[in-house]
Every structure is written in structure tokens, then in C-alpha cells.
C-alpha positions in Angstrom: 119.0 68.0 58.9 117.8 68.9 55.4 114.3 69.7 57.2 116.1 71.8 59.5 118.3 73.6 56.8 115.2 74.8 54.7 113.6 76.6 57.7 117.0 79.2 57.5 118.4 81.5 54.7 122.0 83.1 55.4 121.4 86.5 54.1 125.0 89.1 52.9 124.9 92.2 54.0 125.0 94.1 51.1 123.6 93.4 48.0 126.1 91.8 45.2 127.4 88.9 42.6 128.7 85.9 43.5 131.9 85.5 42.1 132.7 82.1 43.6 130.6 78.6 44.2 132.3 75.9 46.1 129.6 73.3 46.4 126.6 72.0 44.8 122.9 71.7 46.2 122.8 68.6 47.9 126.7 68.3 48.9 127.5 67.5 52.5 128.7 70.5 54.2 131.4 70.3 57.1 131.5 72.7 60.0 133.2 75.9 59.1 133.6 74.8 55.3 133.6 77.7 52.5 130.6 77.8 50.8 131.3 80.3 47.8 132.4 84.2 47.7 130.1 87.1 47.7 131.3 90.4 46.6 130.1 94.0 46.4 130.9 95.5 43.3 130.7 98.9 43.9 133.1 98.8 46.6 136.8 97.2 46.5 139.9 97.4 48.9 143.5 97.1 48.0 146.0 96.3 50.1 149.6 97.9 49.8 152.8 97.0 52.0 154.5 100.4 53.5 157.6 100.7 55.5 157.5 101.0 59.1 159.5 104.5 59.0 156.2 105.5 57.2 153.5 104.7 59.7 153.2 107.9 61.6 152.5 109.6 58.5 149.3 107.8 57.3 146.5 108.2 59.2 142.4 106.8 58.0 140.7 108.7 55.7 143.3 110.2 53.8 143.0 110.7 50.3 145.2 108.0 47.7 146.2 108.3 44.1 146.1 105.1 42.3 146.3 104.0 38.9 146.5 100.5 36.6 150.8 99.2 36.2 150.4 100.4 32.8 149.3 104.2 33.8 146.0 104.0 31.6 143.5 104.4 34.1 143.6 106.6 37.4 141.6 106.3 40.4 140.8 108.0 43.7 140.6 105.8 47.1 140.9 106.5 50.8 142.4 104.8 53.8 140.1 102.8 55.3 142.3 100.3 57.8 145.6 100.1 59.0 147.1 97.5 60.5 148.7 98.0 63.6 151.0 95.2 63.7 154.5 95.2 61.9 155.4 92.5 59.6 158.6 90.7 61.3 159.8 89.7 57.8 159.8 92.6 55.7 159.6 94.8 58.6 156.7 96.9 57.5 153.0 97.5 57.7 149.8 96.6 56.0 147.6 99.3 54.8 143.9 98.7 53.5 142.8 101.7 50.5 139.3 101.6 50.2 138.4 102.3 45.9 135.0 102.7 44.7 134.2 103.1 41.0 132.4 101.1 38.1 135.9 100.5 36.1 137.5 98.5 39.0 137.1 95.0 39.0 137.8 91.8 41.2 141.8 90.6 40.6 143.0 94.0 39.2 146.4 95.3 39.6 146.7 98.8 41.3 149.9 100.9 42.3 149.1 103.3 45.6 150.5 106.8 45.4 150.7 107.9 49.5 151.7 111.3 50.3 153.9 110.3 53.4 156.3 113.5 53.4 157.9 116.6 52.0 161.5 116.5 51.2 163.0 120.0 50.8 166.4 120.5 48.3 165.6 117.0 46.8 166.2 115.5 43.7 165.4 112.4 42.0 167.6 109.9 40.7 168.0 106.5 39.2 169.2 103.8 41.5 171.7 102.7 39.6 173.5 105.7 40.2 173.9 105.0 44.0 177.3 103.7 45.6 177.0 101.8 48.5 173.8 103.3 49.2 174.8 106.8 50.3 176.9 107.8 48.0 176.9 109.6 44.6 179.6 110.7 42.2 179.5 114.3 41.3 181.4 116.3 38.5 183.5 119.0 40.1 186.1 120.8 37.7 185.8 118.3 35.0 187.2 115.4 37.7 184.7 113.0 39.2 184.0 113.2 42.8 182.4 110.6 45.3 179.9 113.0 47.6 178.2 111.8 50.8 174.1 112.1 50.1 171.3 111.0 52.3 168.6 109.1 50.4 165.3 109.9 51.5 163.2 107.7 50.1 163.7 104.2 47.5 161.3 103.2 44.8 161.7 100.4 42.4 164.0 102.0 39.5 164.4 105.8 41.4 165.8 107.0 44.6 165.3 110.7 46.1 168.1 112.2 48.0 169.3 115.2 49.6 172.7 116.5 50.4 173.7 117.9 46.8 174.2 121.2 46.2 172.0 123.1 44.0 173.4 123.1 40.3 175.5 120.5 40.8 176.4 117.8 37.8 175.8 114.9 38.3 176.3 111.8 36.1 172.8 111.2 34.2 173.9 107.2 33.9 176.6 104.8 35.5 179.5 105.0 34.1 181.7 101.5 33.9 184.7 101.4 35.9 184.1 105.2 37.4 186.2 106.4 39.8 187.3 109.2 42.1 190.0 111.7 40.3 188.7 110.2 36.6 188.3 112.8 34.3 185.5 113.5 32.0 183.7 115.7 29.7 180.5 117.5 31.2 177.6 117.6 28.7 175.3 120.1 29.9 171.5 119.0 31.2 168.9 120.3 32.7 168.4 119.8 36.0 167.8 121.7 39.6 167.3 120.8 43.1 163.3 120.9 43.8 161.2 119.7 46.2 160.1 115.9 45.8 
């Protein structure tokens, strides 16, 4: 067998670094057993998790922000692969972002910025501020008021919604035991509808 072995070289396609050995010359090797990694260097992929209402608006080869979590470094990437099957779980989809660059490395942490959509007459607000999802209290004639909005999209700390009226106030934190008909004392911010 080792006779056999030496007459045969398994070749990469692409020239790289090994980042990864998982046996030793002279190991027994099983049938379909991982020898090691080989990488490219020059040319990563990330993949990022998007929600199935999303899907119809991402499409290969489009372009893709991305920086590092802490904002330091920015990149450029573009969609190479997307999958096609929705995840039962979490009910979305995976997306493959193809990065090239010599400042990206194996292992790094990346946040994808996808343009899925325009939302006109939107604003951005913290999460916190949301009742029930779909609702948000307003300020109307120094009395508190508990509007009907329609959130158009959720991040992690922010939500952007539609469905308020262009100058008006708004609470700029939660309040503690807020309630329709309370009354409070506006402090002037800035702050108008724009596109998001």
C-alpha cells in the first residue's frame, strides 16, 4: 500500500498555506478521514443568516459592505452563493459573501451590510421603545399617546418604522410606568422623517 501511495500526489487547486494537519507521515489513514485544511488566502467567504422576507431582494454578484464588530476596519465583498433552501428553525436563509483582501484572515469576525430595500417616511428607533411590537407612544399636546406604526425592518438594538407623521415627538427613551393620557414635558430634539 505504501508502494502504491508514493506513485500519487493529491494536488489543491489553488495555490495556499496549510492551516491545519491532522495526521502524521506514517499514520494509518481510514477511508474518507480528514487529512489537514488547505486554504487560499487571498480569497475568504462569510456566511451571514438573512430572513426569508429578504430573499427576493438579494440576488449573486451584488456588492456588500462589511466591516470588523468593533467598526475599525471596512471591507468590500460580493455575493457569491445563496442558498436556496430555508432554514426550518429560524426560518431564514444562508447567504455566502465572497471578501478578498490581504487584511482578512482565517476566524475573523465580520458584520454584512445588504442593501435589501428602500423604506420611504422612515425613521429609526431604539427597540426599546416598541410596545407590543407595533406600537409606539407619541407626544400629542403635552399628553402621551399610544400610535399604531408598522416596523419595517429589526436589528439588534434599533428598529425602522413607518407610520409616524413627519415632526412628530416622540419619546427619545422608555419611560417607567408610561401610559396613555400621562402627561409630560416635551424637550425639544432634532429629529425628521427620512428615508432609511
Amino acid at each position: 500500500l505504501e508502494e502504491r501511495l508514493r506513485k500519487y500526489v493529491i494536488t489543491a487547486p489553488f495555490d495556499g498555506i496549510l492551516t491545519e494537519a491532522l495526521v502524521n507521515r506514517g499514520t494509518l489513514i481510514r477511508p474518507g478521514q480528514k487529512l489537514g485544511e488547505f486554504i487560499d488566502p487571498s480569497v475568504y467567504e462569510l456566511e451571514v443568516s438573512v430572513a426569508k422576507k429578504f430573499s427576493d431582494l438579494l440576488e449573486t454578484g451584488q456588492k456588500v459592505g462589511l466591516n470588523t464588530l468593533e467598526g475599525s476596519r471596512k471591507f468590500s465583498g460580493e455575493i457569491s452563493r445563496i442558498n436556496a433552501r430555508v432554514d426550518q428553525e429560524t426560518q431564514s436563509i444562508q447567504v455566502f459573501i465572497k471578501i478578498e483582501g490581504k487584511e482578512v484572515r482565517e476566524g475573523m469576525y465580520l458584520e454584512a451590510l445588504l442593501h435589501a430595500r428602500d423604506a420611504d417616511d422612515a425613521i429609526e428607533v431604539p427597540r426599546s421603545l416598541l410596545v407590543e411590537r407595533s406600537k409606539l407612544y407619541v407626544v400629542r399636546d403635552s399628553v402621551l399617546e399610544l400610535v399604531e406604526i408598522q416596523p419595517v425592518y429589526f436589528g439588534k438594538d434599533k428598529v425602522v418604522v413607518q407610520g409616524l407623521k413627519d415632526g412628530q415627538a416622540i419619546l427619545s427613551s422608555s419611560v417607567p410606568g408610561a401610559y396613555p393620557g400621562m402627561l409630560v414635558n416635551v424637550q425639544q430634539e432634532q429629529g425628521t422623517l427620512n428615508k432609511q
